[in-house]
C-alpha positions, 0 to 999 in steps of 0.5 A: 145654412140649417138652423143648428149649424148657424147656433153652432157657429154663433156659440163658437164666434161669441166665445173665441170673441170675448175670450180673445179680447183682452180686459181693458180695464187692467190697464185702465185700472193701473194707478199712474205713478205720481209725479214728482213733485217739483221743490217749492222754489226759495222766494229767500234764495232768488232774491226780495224783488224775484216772486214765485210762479203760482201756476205750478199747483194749477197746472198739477190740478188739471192734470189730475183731472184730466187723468181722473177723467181718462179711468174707465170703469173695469166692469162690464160684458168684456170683464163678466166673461172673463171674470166670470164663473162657467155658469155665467159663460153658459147662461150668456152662450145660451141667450146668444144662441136664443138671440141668433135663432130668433132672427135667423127663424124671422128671416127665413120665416119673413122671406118664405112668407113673402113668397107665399103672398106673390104666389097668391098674386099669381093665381088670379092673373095665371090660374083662373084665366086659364082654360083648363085646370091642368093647364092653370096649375103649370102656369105656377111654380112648382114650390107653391102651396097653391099649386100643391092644393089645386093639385090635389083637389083635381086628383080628389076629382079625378079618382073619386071613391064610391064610399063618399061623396065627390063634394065630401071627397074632394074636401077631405083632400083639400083640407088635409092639404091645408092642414099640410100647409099650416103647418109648414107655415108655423114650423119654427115660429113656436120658437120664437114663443119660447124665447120670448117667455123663457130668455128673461128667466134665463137672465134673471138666473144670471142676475141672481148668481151674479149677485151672490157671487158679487156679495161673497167676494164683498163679505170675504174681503170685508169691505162693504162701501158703496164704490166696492158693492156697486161695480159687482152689482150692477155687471151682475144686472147685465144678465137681466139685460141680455135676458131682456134683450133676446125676449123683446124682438123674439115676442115682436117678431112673433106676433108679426109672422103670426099675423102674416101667417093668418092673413096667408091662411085665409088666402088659402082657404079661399082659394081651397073653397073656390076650387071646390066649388069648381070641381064639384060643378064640373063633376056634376 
């Protein structure tokens, strides 16, 4: 699965999802019907010596409680898409798709790194036991960028030129052929870069429209009391969140394919200095 099909398809389930899914709170937020209350029993009619139950008023108290306890608050994710206007749908689709990019780059990027470093294993125990070169680079897989180096630093060796030098020439092939692999291994981390630094922006922009969307609708209704400004408010905070949510794995993330990437590379330079020497020794 290729990176812009996997966003594509996490746009497509994370609207179909919410969409779907009904707000909960229109049912949590329809007022029970008030009982009946039961007439007050006529301590005349029942007689002098019949007393009148006092536990009726308790039991009506706890049940109110009970059924105070039972509401749910109507805001929330569930409510924002619903509720909410195109540009809040939009600004949630697009943290969704950073989030989902962010760990789909990792994973790939986590996996293909694993590789790298057991190939490197490979080479001590397969390469340099070896008897020739050729026959060290068959003995590693055919995907490994140590095997593409060892190959291009024996056919530097192999061709040769008459305007450079056999050392300066054979280094020239290889550092291409790092410079080659250092950019495989960066392809798709600078995006994890940028989620990090632009996902919290994203959803402050969310807070912001949320905010003044919430106060329009306060000033239009003319009720300005902390139960009518809070609810609002606070879902329009949940932009900031999602926001925060999608930066702070893609800057974690980051760093650490970044730091594997540089213990990668200097294995490969390593290996690009040694097989230098080798070949320049045996042209000689």
């Amino acid at each position: 699965m290729t990176f812009k099909t996997l966003t594509i398809a996490t746009a497509i389930v994370f609207m179909c999802g919410l969409g779907a899914v009904a707000p909960a709170s229109a049912q949590n937020a329809a007022p029970a019907a008030p009982a009946a209350a039961a007439p007050a029993p006529d301590a005349n009619a029942a007689g002098p010596n019949v007393s009148v139950p006092s536990s009726a008023p308790k039991e009506g108290t706890a049940a109110a409680k009970v059924a105070a306890a039972d509401q749910s608050t109507p805001y929330g994710i569930e409510h924002l898409w619903v509720t909410g206007s195109w540009i809040d749908r939009f600004i949630m689709i697009v943290l969704a798709i950073m989030s989902a990019g962010t760990w789909y780059i990792f994973i790939s990027k986590f996996i293909d790194q694993s590789r790298i470093l057991g190939h490197s294993k490979l080479v001590d125990k397969r390469f340099w036991t070896s008897a020739t070169i050729s026959e060290g680079i068959e003995k590693l897989p055919k995907n490994s960028l140590f095997r593409a180096i060892a190959e291009s630093g024996l056919r530097a060796s192999t061709e040769g030129t008459a305007l450079v030098g056999m050392n300066d020439w054979i280094g020239m092939s290889l550092s291409r052929q790092l410079e080659d692999a250092n950019g495989r291994l960066q392809g798709g981390v600078t995006f994890l870069a940028s989620v990090g630094s632009v996902a919290p922006f994203v959803g402050l922009a969310g807070t912001v429209w949320g905010i003044l969307q919430a106060l329009i609708a306060i000033g239009v209704a003319g009720q300005a009391s902390i139960d009518k400004v809070a609810g609002p408010v606070g879902e329009a905070l949940i932009m900031t969140f999602l926001g925060l949510a999608a930066a702070v794995p893609a800057v974690l993330l980051y760093n650490y394919l970044v730091r594997r990437n540089k213990l990668i590379t200097e294995k490969l330079r390593a290996f690009a200095g040694d097989l230098q020497s080798y070949l320049v020794s045996k042209a000689k």
